[in-house]
C-alpha positions in Angstrom: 78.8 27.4 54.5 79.9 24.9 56.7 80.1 21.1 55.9 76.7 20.3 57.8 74.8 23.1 56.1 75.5 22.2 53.1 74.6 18.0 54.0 71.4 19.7 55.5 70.7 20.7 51.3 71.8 17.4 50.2 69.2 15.1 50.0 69.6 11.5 50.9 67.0 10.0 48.8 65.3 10.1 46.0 61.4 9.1 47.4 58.3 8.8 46.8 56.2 11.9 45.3 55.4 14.7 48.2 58.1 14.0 49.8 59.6 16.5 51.6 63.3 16.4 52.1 63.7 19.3 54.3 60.5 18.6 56.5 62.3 14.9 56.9 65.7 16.4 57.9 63.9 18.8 60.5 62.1 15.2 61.5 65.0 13.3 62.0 66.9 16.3 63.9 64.4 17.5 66.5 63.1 13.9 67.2 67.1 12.8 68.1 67.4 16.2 70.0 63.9 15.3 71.9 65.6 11.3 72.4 69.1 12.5 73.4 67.0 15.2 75.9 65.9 12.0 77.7 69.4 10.6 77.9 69.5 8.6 74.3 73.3 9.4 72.8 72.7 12.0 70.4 74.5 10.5 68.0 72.5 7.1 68.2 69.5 9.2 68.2 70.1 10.5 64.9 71.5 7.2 63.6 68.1 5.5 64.8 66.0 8.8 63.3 67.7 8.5 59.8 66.8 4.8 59.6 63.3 5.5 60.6 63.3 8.3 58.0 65.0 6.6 55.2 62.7 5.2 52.1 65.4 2.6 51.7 64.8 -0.3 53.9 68.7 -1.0 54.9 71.3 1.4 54.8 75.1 1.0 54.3 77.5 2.6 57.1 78.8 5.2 54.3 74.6 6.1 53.6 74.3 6.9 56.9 77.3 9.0 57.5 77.3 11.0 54.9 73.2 11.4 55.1 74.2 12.7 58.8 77.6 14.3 58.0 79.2 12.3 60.7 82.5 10.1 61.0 82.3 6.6 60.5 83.4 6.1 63.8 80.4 7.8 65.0 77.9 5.7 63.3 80.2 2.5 64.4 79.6 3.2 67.7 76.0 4.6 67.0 75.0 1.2 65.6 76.6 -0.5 68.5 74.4 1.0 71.3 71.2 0.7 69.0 71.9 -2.5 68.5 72.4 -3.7 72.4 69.0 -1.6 72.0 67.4 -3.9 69.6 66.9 -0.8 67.8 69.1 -1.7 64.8 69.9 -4.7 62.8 73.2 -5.3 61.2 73.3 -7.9 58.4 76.2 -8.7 56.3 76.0 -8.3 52.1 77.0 -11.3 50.5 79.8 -11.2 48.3 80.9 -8.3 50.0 82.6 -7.1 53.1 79.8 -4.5 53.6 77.3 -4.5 55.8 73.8 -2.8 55.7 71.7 -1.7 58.9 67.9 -1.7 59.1 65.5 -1.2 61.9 63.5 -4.7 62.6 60.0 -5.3 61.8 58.8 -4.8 65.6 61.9 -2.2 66.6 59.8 -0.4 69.3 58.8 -3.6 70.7 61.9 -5.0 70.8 63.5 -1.7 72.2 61.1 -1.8 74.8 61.7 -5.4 75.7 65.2 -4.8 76.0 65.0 -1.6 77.8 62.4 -2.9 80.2 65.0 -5.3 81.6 66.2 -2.3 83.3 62.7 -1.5 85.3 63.3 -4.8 86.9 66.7 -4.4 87.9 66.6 -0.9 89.0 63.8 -2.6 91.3 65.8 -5.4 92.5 68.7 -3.1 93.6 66.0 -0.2 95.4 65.0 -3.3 96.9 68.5 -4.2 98.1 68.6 -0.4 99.2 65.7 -0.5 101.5 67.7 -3.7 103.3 71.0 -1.7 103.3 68.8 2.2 104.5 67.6 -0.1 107.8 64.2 -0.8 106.1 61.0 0.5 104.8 60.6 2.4 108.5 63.9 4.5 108.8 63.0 7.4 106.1 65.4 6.8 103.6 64.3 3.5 103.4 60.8 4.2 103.0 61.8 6.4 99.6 63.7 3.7 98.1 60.8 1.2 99.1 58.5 3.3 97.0 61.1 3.1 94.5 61.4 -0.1 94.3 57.7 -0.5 94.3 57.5 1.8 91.6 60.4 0.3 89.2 58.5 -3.5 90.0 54.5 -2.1 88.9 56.4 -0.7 85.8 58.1 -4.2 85.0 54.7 -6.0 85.6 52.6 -3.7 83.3 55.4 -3.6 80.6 53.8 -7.3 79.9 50.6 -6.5 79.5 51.4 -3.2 77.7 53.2 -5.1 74.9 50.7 -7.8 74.3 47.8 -4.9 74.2 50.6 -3.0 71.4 50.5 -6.6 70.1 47.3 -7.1 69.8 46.5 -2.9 68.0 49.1 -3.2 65.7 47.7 -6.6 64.5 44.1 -5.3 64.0 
């Protein structure tokens, strides 16, 4: 058995009643294989699923890798990119030279903050295109327009979006 099969036995908590460590290994497995399918680091994507998973509300570095049975280089550079996410929190223990990661309050709100910066400069440079293809009446200039115009409706709904998350999740 290989080192991975037998972390995939191990369990990584000791939670509440009914819960089902295999059915949360399978969770946080396929749903960073879906993530990573979409162009999320694999890696990250599990990181991200194991925190989401985790009964604990901070893990440590050493938690994490040995819950995933990955270096802890990986989750170094895992926690990096979820971090320049807002996906992840890093917070120091005092007293100690550890640190602990957690996923903040409003993660998916943050993420998609942070990540939404890039509909509006994907739309700045389409629109830097169109100037550069001859304009919106040569052809290619015409498909990056509608780029561009796609990328800015996306940044302004992302506002309104939000607040509307805002506003369910509150009530």
């Amino acid at each position: 058995m290989t080192q991975g099969a037998e972390m995939a036995q191990k369990p990584t908590t000791n939670g509440p009643p009914g819960r089902d460590e295999d059915g949360v290994r399978r969770f946080v497995e396929h749903t960073a294989l879906t993530f990573a399918n979409y162009g999320m680091p694999r890696m990250a994507a599990r990181v991200l699923m194991l925190l989401m998973a985790a009964e604990e509300s901070t893990l440590t570095a050493a938690e994490i890798a040995d819950g995933l049975a990955i270096s802890p280089a990986a989750v170094s550079g895992s926690v990096r990119y979820l971090q320049q996410l807002g996906l992840v929190v890093k917070e120091p223990v005092p007293g100690s030279r550890r640190d602990v990661y957690r996923l903040p309050d409003d993660a998916w709100y943050q993420g998609a903050m942070v990540k939404g910066g890039i509909f509006a400069t994907v739309g700045k440079l389409a629109a830097e295109g169109v100037a550069a293809a001859g304009g919106r009446g040569t052809v290619a200039g015409g498909r990056i327009a509608e780029m561009a115009d796609f990328y800015a409706f996306i940044q302004d709904e992302m506002a309104g979006l939000l607040e509307r998350w805002e506003a369910r999740r509150a009530g």
